[in-house]
N, C-alpha and C positions, 0 to 999 in steps of 0.2 A: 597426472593432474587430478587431484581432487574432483568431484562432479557432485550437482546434487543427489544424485540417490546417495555417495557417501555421506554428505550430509543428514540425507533424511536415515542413514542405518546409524547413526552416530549415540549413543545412549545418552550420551548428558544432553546433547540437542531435543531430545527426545523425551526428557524430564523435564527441562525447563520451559518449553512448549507447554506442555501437560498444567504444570503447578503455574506458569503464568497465567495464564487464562481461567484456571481454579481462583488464584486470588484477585483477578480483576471482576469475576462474577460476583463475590464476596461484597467486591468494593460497589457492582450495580451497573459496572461497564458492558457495553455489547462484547459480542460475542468476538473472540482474537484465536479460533481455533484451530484445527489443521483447514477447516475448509479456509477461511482467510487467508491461511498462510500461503497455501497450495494453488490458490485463486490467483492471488500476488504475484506467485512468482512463475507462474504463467505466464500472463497477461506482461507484464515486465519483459520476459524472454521475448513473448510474440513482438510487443514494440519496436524492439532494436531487429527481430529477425525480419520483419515487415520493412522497414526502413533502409534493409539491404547492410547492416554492419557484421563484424564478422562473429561467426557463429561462437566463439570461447569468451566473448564480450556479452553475446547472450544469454550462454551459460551462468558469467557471474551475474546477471540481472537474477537470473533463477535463482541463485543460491543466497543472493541480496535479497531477494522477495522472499525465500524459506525462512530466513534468519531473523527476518527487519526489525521482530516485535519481541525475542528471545530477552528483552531487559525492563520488561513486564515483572519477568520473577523476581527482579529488584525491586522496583517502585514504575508506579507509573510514571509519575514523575521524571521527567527529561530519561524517558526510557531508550529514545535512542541515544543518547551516549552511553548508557549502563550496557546496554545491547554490543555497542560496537566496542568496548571494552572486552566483555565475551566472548565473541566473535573472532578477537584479535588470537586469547587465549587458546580456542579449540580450533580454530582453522591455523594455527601455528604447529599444535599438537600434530595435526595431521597432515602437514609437509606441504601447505599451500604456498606457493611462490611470494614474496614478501610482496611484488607489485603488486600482487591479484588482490592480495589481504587491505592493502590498503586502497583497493577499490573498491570493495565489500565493505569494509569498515566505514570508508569514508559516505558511503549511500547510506549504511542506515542509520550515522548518524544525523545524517541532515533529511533524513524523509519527514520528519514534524514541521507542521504549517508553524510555529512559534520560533523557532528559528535555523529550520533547515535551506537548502538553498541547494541547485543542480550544481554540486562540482565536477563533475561527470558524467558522463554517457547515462553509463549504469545507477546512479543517483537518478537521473531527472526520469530514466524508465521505471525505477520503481516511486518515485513521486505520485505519477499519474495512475499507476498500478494499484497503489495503494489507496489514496480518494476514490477511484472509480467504485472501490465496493462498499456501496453504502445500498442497502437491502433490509426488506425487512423481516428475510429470517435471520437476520443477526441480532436483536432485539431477545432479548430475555425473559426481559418481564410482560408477563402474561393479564395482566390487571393494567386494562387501556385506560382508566379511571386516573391509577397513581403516573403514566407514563410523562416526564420532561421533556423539554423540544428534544431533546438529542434522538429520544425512543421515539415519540412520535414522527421527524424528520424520517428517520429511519425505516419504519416501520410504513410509511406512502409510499415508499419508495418500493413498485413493482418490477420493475422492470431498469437494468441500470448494465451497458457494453459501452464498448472501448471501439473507436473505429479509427486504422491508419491507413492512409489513403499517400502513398509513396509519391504518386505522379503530381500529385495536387500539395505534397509534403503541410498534409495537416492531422491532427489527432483528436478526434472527438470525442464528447463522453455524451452518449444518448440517456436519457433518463425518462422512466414514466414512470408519476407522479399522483397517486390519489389527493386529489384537493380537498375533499372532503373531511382528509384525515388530516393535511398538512398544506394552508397554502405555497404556493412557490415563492413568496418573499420569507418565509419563515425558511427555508434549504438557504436562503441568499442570507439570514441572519446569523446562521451559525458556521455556513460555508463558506463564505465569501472569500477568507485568508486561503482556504483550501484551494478555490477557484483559483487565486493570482500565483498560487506558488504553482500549480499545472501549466498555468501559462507560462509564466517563468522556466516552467521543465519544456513544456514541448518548444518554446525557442530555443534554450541551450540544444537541441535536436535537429535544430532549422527548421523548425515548425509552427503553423499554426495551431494554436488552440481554440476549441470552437466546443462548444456548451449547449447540447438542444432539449430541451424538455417540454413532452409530450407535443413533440411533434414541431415544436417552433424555437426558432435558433435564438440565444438571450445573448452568445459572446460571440 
């Protein structure tokens, strides 16, 4: 079976990671690097392994969260479909079970709040995997003067986990929030689709979704 680390030894995987995130810095995007990626697909695996599903369905979250953003070196632009067209290519290369591919493919096509949706397990884990990391060393630009909501949202954002609670089958995303830098309706103006497609993921999971920042619960 396929696994992430052969993923992660894979050379074109490994190139278009690199030159994706080269040209979305170009374009002024945060940051899509190996720590996001690696972060993802973590966090992804932990979901489902937390939730008690089985461990090779956590594995494809991993390798769904390694891959998600791999169609960055396309365009940004409806990068998960470009993504999971790639995706389809090299994990076919590399003798991945056509079910498995098309549960990977199928996640990262739909992890964008514009029109992705939980068609499965492993989709709705890397959903919430992927919103949860909003931080502000992902922020690039260094000139607080020129920074957009996107940088400054970003960039309040101190502190930001993921909590699965099995017994209570809920999944929460904790966030601490410098106000100073970013009120909390301003996270709610650019977030908000993010927020309901999470929701959307942790019920396809049998879950609740629950949203607390700095300390006091908003979902």
């Amino acid at each position: 079976m396929v696994t992430l680390e052969d993923i992660k030894n894979n050379p074109i995987v490994d190139s278009f990671i690199r030159k994706g995130n080269e040209y979305l810095g170009v374009m002024g995007f945060t940051e899509h690097s190996y720590r996001h990626l690696n972060l993802v697909s973590s966090i992804a695996r932990s979901i489902l392994e937390r939730l008690g599903y089985p461990e090779r369905e956590a594995e494809l979250a991993a390798i769904a969260g390694y891959l998600h953003d791999i169609g960055n070196v396309v365009s940004r632009n409806d990068h998960g479909i470009s993504g999971a067209v790639l995706a389809f290519s090299i994990l076919n290369s590399m003798g991945m079970h056509p079910d498995e591919i098309a549960t990977v493919i199928s996640a990262i096509a739909n992890h964008e709040e514009q029109y992705g949706q939980p068609v499965n397990n492993v989709a709705a884990a890397l959903i919430v995997a992927d919103k949860s990391d909003v931080h502000r060393s992902r922020v690039r630009n260094q000139d607080f003067a020129t920074f957009d909501i996107h940088d400054r949202v970003n960039y309040a954002v101190e502190h930001a986990f993921i909590w699965v609670d099995r017994e209570k089958r809920t999944i929460t995303m904790d966030l601490t929030i410098d106000i100073n830098i970013c009120p909390v309706m301003e996270y709610f103006e650019i977030f908000l689709t993010r927020m309901t497609l999470c929701r959307r993921a942790a019920n396809f999971l049998q879950c609740n979704f629950e949203l607390i920042i700095n300390g006091s619960r908003l979902l």
